[in-house]
C-alpha positions as CSV (number, residue, x, y, z in Angstrom):
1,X,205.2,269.6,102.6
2,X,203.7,266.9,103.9
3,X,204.6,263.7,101.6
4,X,203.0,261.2,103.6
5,X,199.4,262.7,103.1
6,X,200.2,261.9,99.3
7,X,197.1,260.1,97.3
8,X,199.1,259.0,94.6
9,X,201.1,255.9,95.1
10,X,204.9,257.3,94.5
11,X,207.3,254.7,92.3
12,X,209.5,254.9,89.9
13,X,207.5,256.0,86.7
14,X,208.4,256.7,82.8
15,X,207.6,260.1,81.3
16,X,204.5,258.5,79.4
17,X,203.2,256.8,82.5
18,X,203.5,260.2,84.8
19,X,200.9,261.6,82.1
20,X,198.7,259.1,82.2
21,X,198.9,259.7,86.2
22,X,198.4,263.4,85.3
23,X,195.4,262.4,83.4
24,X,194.0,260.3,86.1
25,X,194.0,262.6,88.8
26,X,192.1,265.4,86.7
27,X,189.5,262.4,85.9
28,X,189.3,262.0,89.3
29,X,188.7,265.6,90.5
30,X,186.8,266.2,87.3
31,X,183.8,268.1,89.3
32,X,186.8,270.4,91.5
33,X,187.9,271.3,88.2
34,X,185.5,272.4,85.4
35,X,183.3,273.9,87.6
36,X,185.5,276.6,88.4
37,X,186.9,276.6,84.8
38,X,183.7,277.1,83.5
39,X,182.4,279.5,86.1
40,X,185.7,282.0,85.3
41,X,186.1,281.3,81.7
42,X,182.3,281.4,80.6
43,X,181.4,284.8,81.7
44,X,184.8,286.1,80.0
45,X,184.5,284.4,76.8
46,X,180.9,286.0,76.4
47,X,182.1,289.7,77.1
48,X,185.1,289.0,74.7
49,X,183.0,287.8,72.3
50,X,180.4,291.2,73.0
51,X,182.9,293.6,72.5
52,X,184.7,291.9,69.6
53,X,181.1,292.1,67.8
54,X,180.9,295.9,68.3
55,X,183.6,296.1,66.8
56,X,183.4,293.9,63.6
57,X,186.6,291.9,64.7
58,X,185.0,288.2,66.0
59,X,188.3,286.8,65.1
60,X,190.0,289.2,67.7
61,X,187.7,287.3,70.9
62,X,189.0,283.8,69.4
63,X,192.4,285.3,69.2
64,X,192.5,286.8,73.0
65,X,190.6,283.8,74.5
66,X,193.8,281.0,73.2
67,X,196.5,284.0,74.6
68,X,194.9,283.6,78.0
69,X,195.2,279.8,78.3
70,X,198.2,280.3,81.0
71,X,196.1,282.3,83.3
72,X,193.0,280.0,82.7
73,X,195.4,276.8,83.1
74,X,196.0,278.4,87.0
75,X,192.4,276.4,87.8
76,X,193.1,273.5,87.3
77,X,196.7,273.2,89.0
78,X,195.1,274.6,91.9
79,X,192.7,272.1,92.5
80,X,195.6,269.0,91.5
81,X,198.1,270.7,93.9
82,X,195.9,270.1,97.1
83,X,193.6,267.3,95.9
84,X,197.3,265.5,95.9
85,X,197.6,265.9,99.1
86,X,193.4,264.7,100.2
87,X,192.4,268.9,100.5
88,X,190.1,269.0,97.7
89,X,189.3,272.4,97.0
90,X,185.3,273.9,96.7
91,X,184.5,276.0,93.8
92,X,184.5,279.0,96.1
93,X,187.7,278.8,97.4
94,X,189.0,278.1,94.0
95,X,187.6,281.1,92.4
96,X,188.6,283.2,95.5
97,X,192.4,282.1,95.0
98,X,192.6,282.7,91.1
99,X,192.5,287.0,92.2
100,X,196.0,286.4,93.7
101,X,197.2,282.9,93.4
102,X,200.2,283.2,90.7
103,X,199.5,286.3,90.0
104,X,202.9,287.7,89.6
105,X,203.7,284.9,86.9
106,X,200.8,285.5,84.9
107,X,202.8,288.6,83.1
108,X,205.9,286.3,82.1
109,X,203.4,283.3,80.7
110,X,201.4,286.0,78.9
111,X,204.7,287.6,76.7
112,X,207.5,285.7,76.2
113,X,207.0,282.2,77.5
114,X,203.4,281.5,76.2
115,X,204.5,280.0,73.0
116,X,206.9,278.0,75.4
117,X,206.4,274.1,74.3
118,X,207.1,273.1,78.1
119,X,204.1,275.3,79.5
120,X,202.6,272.5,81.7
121,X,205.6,271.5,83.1
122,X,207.5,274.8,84.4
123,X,204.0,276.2,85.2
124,X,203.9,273.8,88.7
125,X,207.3,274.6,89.0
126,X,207.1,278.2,89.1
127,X,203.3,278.7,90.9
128,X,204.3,275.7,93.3
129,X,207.5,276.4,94.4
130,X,207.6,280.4,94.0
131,X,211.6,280.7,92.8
132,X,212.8,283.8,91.9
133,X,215.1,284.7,89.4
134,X,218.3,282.4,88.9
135,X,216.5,280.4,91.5
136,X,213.6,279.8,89.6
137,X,215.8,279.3,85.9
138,X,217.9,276.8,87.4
139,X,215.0,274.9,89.2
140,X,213.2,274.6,85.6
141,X,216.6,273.4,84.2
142,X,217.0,270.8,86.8
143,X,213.2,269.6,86.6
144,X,212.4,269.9,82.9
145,X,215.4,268.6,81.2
146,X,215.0,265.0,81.3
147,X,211.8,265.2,80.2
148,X,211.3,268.7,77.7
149,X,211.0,266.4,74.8
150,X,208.1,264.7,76.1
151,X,206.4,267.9,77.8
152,X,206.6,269.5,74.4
153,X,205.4,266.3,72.2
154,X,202.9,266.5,74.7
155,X,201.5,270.5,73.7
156,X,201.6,269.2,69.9
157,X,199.3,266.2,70.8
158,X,196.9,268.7,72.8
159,X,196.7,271.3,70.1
160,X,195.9,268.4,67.7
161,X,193.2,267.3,69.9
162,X,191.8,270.3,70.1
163,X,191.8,270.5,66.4
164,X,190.6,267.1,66.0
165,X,187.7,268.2,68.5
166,X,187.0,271.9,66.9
167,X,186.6,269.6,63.2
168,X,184.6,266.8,64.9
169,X,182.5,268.9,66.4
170,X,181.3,270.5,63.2
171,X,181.5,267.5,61.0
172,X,178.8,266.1,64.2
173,X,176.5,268.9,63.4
174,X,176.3,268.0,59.6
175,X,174.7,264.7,61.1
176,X,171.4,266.2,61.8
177,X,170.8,267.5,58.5
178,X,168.6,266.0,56.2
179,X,170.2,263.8,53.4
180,X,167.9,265.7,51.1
181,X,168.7,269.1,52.3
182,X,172.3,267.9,52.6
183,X,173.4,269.5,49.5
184,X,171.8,272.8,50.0
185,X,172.9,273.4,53.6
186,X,176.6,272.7,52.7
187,X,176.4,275.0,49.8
188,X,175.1,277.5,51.8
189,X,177.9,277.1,54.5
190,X,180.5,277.6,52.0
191,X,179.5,281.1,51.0
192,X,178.5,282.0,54.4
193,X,182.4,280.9,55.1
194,X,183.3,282.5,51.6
195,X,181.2,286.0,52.7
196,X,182.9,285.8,56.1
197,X,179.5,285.9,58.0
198,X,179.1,287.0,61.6
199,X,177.2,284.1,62.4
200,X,180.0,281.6,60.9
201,X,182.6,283.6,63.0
202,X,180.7,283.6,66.3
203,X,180.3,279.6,65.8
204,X,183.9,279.2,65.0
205,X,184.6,280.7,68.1
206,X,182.1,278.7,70.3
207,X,183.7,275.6,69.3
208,X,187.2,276.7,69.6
209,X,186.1,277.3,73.2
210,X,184.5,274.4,73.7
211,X,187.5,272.0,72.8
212,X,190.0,274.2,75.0
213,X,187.3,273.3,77.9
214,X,187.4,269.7,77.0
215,X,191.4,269.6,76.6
216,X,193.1,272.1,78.3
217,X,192.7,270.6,82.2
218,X,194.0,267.2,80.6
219,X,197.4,269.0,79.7
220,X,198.0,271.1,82.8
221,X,197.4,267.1,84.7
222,X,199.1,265.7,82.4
223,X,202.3,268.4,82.7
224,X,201.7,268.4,86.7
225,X,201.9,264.2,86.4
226,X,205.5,265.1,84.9
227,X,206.0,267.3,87.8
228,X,205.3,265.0,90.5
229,X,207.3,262.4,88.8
230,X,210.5,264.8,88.2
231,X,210.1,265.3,92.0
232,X,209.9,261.9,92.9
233,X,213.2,261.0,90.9
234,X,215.4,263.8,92.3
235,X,214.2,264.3,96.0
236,X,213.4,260.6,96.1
237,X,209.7,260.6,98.0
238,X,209.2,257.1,97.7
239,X,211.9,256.5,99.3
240,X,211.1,259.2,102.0
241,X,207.4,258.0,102.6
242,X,208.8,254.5,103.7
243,X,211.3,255.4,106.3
244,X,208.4,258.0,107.6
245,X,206.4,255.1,108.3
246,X,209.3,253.0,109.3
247,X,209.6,255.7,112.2
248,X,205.9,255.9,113.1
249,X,205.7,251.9,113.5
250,X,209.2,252.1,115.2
251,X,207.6,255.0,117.5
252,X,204.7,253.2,118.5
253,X,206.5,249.8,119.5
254,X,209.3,251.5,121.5
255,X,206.8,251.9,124.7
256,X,207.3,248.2,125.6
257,X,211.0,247.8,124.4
258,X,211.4,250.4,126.8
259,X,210.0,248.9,129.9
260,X,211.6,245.7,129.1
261,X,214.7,246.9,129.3
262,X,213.6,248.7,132.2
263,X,212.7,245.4,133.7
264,X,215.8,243.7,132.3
265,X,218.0,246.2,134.0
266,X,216.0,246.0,137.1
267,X,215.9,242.2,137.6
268,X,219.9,241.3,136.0
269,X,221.6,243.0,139.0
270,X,219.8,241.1,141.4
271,X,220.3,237.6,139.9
272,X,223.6,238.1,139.5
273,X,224.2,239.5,143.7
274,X,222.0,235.7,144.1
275,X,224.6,233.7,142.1
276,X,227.6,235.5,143.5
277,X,226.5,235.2,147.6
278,X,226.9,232.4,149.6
279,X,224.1,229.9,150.0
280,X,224.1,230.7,153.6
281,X,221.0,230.6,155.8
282,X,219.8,233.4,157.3
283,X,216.9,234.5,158.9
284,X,214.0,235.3,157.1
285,X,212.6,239.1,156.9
286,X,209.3,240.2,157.4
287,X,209.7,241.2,153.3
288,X,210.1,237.5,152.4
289,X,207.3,236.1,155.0
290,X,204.9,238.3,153.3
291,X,206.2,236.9,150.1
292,X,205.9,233.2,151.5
293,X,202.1,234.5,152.3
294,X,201.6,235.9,148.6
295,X,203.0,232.5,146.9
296,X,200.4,230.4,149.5
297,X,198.0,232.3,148.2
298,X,199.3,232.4,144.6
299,X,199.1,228.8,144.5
300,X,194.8,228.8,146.1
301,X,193.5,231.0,143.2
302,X,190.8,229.5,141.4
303,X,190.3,228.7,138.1
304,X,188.5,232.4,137.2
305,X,191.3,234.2,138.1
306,X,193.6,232.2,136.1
307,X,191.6,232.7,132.9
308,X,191.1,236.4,133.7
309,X,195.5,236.7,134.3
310,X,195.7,234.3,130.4
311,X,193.4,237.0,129.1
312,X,195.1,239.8,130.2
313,X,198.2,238.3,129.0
314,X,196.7,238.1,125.4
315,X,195.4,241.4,125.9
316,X,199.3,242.6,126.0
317,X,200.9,240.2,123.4
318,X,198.2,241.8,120.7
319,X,199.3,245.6,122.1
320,X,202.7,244.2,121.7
321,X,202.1,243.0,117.9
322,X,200.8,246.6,116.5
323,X,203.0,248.6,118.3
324,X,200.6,249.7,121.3
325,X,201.8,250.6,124.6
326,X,201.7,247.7,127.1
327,X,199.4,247.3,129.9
328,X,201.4,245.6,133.2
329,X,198.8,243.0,134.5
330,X,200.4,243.1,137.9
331,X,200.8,245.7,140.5
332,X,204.4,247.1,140.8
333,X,203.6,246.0,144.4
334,X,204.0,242.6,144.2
335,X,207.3,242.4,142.9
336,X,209.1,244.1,145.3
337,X,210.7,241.1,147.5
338,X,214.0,240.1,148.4
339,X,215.5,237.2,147.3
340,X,214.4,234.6,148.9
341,X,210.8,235.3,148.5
342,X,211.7,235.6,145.0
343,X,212.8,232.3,144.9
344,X,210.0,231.0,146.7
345,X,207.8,232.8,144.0
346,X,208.9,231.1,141.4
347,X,208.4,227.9,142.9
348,X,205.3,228.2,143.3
349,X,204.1,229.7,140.1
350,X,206.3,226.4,138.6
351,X,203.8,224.4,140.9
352,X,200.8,226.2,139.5
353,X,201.6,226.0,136.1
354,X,202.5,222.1,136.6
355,X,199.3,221.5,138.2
356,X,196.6,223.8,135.4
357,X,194.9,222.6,133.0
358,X,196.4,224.2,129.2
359,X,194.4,227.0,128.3
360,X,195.4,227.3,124.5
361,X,192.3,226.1,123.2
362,X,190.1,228.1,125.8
363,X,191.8,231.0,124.2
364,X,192.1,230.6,120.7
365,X,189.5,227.7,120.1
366,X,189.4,224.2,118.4
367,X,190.5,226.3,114.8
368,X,193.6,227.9,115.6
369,X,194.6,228.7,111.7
370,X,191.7,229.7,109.7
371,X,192.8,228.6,106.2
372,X,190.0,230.8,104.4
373,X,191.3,234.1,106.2
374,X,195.0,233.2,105.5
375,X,193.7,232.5,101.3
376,X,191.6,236.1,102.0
377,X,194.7,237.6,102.5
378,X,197.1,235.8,100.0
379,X,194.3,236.6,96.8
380,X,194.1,240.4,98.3
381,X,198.0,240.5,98.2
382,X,198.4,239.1,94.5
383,X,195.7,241.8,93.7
384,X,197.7,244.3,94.3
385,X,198.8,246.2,91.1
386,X,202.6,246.5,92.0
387,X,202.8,242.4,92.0
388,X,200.2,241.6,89.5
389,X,199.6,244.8,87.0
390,X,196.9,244.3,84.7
391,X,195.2,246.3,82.8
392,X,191.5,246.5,80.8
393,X,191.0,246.7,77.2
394,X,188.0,248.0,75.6
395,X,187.4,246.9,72.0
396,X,184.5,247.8,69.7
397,X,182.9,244.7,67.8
398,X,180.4,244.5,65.1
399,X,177.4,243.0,66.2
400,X,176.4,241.3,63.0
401,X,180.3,240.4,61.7
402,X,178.8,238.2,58.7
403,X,176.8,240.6,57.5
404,X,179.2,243.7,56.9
405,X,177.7,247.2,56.8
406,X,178.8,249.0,53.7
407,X,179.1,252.6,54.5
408,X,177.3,255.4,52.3
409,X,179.3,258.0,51.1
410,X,178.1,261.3,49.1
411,X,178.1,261.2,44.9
412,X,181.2,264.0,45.0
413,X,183.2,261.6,47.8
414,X,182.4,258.3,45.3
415,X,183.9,260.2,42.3
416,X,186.6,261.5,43.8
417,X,187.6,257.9,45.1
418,X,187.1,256.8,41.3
419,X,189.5,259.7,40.5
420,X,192.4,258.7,43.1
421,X,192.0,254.6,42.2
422,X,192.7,255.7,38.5
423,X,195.7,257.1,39.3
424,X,197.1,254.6,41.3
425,X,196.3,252.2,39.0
426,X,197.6,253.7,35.7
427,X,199.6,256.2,37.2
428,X,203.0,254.5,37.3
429,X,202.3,254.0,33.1
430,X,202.0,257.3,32.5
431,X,205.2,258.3,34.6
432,X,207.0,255.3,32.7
433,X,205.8,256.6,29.6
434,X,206.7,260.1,30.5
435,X,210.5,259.4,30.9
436,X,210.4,257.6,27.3
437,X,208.9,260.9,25.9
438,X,211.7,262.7,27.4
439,X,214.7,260.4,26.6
440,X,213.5,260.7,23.2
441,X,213.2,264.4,23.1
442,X,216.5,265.1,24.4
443,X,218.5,261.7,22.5
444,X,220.2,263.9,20.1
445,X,221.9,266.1,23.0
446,X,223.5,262.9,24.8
447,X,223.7,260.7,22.2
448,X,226.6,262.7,20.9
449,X,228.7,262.9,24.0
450,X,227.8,258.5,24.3
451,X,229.3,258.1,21.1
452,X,232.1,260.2,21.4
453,X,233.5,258.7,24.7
454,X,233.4,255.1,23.7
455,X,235.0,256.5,20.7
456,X,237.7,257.8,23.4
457,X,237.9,255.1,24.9
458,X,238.8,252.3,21.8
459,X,241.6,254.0,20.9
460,X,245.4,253.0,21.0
461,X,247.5,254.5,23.8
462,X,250.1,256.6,22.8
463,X,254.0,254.8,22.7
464,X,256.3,255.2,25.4
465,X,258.6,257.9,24.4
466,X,262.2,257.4,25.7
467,X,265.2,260.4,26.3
468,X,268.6,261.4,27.8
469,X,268.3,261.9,31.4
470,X,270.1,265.2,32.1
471,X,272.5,265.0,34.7
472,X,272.5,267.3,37.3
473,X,275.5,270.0,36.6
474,X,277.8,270.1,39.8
475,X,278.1,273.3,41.9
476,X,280.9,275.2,40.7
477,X,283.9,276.2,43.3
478,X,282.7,279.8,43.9
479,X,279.0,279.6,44.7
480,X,278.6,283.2,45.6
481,X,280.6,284.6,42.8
482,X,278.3,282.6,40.1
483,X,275.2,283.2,42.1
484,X,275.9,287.0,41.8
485,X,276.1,286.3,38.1
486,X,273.1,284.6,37.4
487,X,271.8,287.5,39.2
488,X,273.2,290.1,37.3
489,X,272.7,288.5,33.7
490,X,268.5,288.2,34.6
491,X,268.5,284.9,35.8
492,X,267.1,285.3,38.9
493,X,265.1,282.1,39.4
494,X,268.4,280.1,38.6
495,X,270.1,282.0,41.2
496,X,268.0,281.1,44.2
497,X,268.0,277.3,42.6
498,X,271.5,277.1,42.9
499,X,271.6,278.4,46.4
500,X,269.0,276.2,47.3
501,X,271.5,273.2,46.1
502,X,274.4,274.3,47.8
503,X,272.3,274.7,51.1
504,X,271.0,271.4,50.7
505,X,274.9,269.6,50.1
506,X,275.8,271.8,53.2
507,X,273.0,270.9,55.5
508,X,273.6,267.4,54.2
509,X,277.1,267.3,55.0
510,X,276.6,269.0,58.8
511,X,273.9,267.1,59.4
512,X,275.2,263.6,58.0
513,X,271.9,262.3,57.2
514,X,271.6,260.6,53.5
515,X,268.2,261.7,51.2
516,X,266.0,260.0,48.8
517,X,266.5,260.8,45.3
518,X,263.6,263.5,44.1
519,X,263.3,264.8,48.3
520,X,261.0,267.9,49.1
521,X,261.5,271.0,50.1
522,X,259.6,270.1,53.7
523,X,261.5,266.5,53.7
524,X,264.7,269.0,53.6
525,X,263.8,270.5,56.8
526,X,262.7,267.8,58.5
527,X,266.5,266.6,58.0
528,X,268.0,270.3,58.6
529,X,266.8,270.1,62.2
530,X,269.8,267.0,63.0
531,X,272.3,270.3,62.4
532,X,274.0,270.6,65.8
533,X,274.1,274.3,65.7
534,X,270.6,276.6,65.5
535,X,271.7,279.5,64.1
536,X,272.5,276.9,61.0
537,X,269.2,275.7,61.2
538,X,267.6,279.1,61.2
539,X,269.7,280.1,57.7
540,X,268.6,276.9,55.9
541,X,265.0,277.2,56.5
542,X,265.6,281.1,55.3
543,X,267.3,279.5,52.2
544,X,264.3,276.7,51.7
545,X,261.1,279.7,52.1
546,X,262.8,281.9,49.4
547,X,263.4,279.4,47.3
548,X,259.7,278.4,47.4
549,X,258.3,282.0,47.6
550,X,260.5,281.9,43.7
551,X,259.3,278.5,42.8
552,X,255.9,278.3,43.4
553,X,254.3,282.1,44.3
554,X,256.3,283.7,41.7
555,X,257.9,285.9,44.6
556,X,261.4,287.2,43.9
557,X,263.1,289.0,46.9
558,X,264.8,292.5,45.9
559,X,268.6,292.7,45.1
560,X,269.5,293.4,49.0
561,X,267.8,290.8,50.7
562,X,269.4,288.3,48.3
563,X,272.4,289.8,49.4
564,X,272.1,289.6,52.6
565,X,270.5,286.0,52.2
566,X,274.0,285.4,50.2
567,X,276.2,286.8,52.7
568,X,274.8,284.9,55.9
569,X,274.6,280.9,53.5
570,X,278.5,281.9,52.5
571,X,279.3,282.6,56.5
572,X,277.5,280.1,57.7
573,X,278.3,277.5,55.0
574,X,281.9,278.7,54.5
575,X,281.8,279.2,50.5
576,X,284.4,280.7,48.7
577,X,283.7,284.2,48.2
């Protein structure tokens, strides 16, 4: 994919404002789009429509033509997907690609994803990308979860456009009827709509089609906007596009970094051999007398060829500034020397510099800094939308604002208005006077119950009544001889009581922990688990659950297991048998 052919100016965008970029671009390519739409969709509609007559079921056209939206809304994401990129599709080779472009999704989006709220936006991602499978599910997830509340707020909006378009459409007919025939023509229309009249059924159907041609390219933009922008936030093109053109402009300008390091490599060897040798004379070489002759001549050029060498050298330092390859002025010829003629070179070019005239103004003029160029430039830069946005607001103003226009409005429209003011007028009144009614009706059903609570509540509380507090009985010596007797005699619930006592004195004791007067069953345990030994522990809590099964589920155990429960308290505990 080539990014960088992108006609869209990537950034950073909010849901909202990659619909509205959705939206532009299908304004833009408005003519790539509904000519093909129309072209495919037209010619269908019409046989739809044919066949649905023959057969008495209109309503079965209207019905097919709103199921096939996915496969129409392939047209338009066709177009968007190259026109993105600057190839802008022709009609032809739209209508060519539709017989096998997304073909094999057209079965998924017909059955159980067309009533998917998300359409527009998984559309591009499946027919785009092609992903199969658990590919293609988790490439959806990734893409549309951000954003699936806005994608499907974005189908209820188009469906109600549509609506609004399919009702505004036929209210706009209504407009070219006479006010006198008014009456007549919209009686007749309501038992044409009450009879169910072909005619009624085929117009129904016209419209319907005409708003899904006005709307439907608007939502696959606006769902491919979301696209584009889901793409930009997780591959991050922006980014991308700037360090593509970073390498281009780097790309271009390394031609002349090159050869001056070439040249800088060439020429720091040889100034450093001239500072290290000797100044010792020697004789010259044919080499540096030819160089001797060069710097004579250097220094006799005229005046032409010194503006000729200063354009040249502007020639370059422009190359140099866009990134253009640089042009050497001079022959690689004439700077081959040794080092003495070197030296003498330079002299003499010092000499010739010394002696010419400045050529600065021959070269760039008496105005060096055009100010209106350099204000060109700044006023171009603060137009730019990313540093100034602006934006244009189109109100609608009367013409005659002192003189307000009062609308007209049919007889049945003015009474009905009449009707609704009445009520809002009066009817709080009649919903106050309403509740009266019923608080009067239904007084001698809670007036009773009123008076017979504050009667309740004026009268005297009872006196305090005072006893003898009972004492608790101390255990007797033998526990398990008088538990077995409680037993025996019926008493069962006063035979687990009393082992539940002497298992709490005992756990006490072992345990040496002091309780509250009144403690619980489950503060018992909690105390029961300082017993040193767990077999003790274990006995207590068996003690403590049949005592509550007896207490409060009505549970008695059977004779044996409160033998055996008797038997393991008096070994554990060490009663007296």
């Amino acid at each position: 994919m080539k990014i960088e052919s992108l006609t869209v100016a990537l950034r950073p965008r909010t849901a909202w404002e990659a619909v509205e970029l959705g939206t532009a671009l299908t304004r833009r390519h408005a003519v790539a789009i509904w000519k093909p739409y129309l072209l495919l969709t037209l010619p269908l509609f019409v046989a739809l429509n044919a066949a649905a007559w023959a057969l008495d079921m209109l309503w079965l056209a209207a019905l097919l033509m709103w199921w096939l939206k996915p496969v129409f809304d392939r047209i338009p994401l066709y177009v968007l997907s190259r026109a993105v990129f600057g190839d802008v599709p022709s009609t032809g080779q739209t209508v060519r690609a539709q017989l096998r472009w997304g073909a094999r999704w057209a079965l998924p989006y017909l059955t159980w994803r067309r009533l998917s709220p998300a359409r527009s936006l998984y559309l591009p991602v499946d027919l785009l990308e092609g992903g199969r499978g658990a590919e293609a599910r988790q490439r959806r997830s990734a893409l549309g979860a951000p954003v699936y509340g806005v994608a499907a707020l974005l189908t209820l909006v188009c469906f109600h456009f549509e609506g609004a378009l399919y009702l505004g459409i036929a209210a706009g007919a209504a407009m070219f009827i006479p006010a006198e025939y008014l009456s007549e023509s919209a009686q007749s229309i309501w038992q044409a709509l009450l009879a169910e009249a072909t005619w009624v059924q085929l117009a129904g159907n016209i419209l319907a089609w005409a708003a899904t041609c006005l709307i439907e390219p608007f939502y696959v933009g606006a769902g491919f906007g979301l696209y584009l922008n889901r793409r930009t936030e997780i591959e991050a093109w922006d980014i991308e596009i700037v360090f593509r053109r970073l390498r281009a402009r780097l790309s271009a300008a390394s031609a002349p970094l090159l050869l001056a390091l070439c040249f800088g490599l060439g020429v720091l060897p040889d100034a450093s051999a001239q500072q290290a040798a000797p100044s010792a004379p020697r004789a010259p070489s044919a080499e540096a007398a030819a160089m001797d002759d060069a710097a004579v001549d250097e220094e006799a050029v005229d005046e032409e060829a010194a503006d000729e060498s200063n354009e040249e050298f502007v020639e370059a330092a422009d190359a140099a500034s866009i990134g253009a390859p640089l042009r050497d002025p001079v022959g690689s010829d004439d700077v081959e020397a040794s080092e003495d003629g070197e030296e003498a070179l330079q002299k003499a070019v010092a000499a010739k510099e010394a002696q010419a005239p400045p050529t600065l103004d021959e070269v760039f003029g008496d105005a060096r800094a055009e100010e209106a160029d350099l204000r060109e430039a700044v006023d171009q830069a603060y137009r730019d939308p990313t540093v100034t946005p602006k934006r244009k607001v189109t109100t609608w103003k009367a013409r005659n604002p002192d003189k307000p226009r009062e609308p007209k409005s049919p007889p049945a429209l003015e009474g009905l208005g009449v009707v609704l003011a009445l009520i809002g007028k009066y009817g709080l009144w009649l919903l106050l006077g309403t509740l009266v009614v019923l608080i009067l009706v239904t007084a001698p059903r809670w007036l009773r119950w009123l008076r017979d609570s504050a009667r309740a509540e004026e009268r005297e509380p009872k006196p305090v009544q005072t006893g003898v507090v009972i004492e608790v009985e101390p255990l007797p010596d033998d526990i398990p001889t008088a538990a077995r007797r409680l037993w025996q005699s019926g008493r069962q619930r006063d035979a687990l009581a009393l082992l539940y006592r002497a298992s709490v004195e005992a756990m006490v004791a072992r345990a040496q922990v002091v309780l509250v007067p009144g403690a619980t069953e489950a503060e018992c345990l909690r105390a029961s688990r300082k017993m040193p030994l767990a077999e003790d522990r274990e006995v207590f809590a068996s003690a403590v659950r049949t005592w509550q099964y007896a207490a409060y589920a009505q549970r008695l155990p059977a004779l044996d297991e409160f033998d055996a429960l008797l038997r393991t308290l008096s070994q554990r505990f060490g009663w007296a048998a």
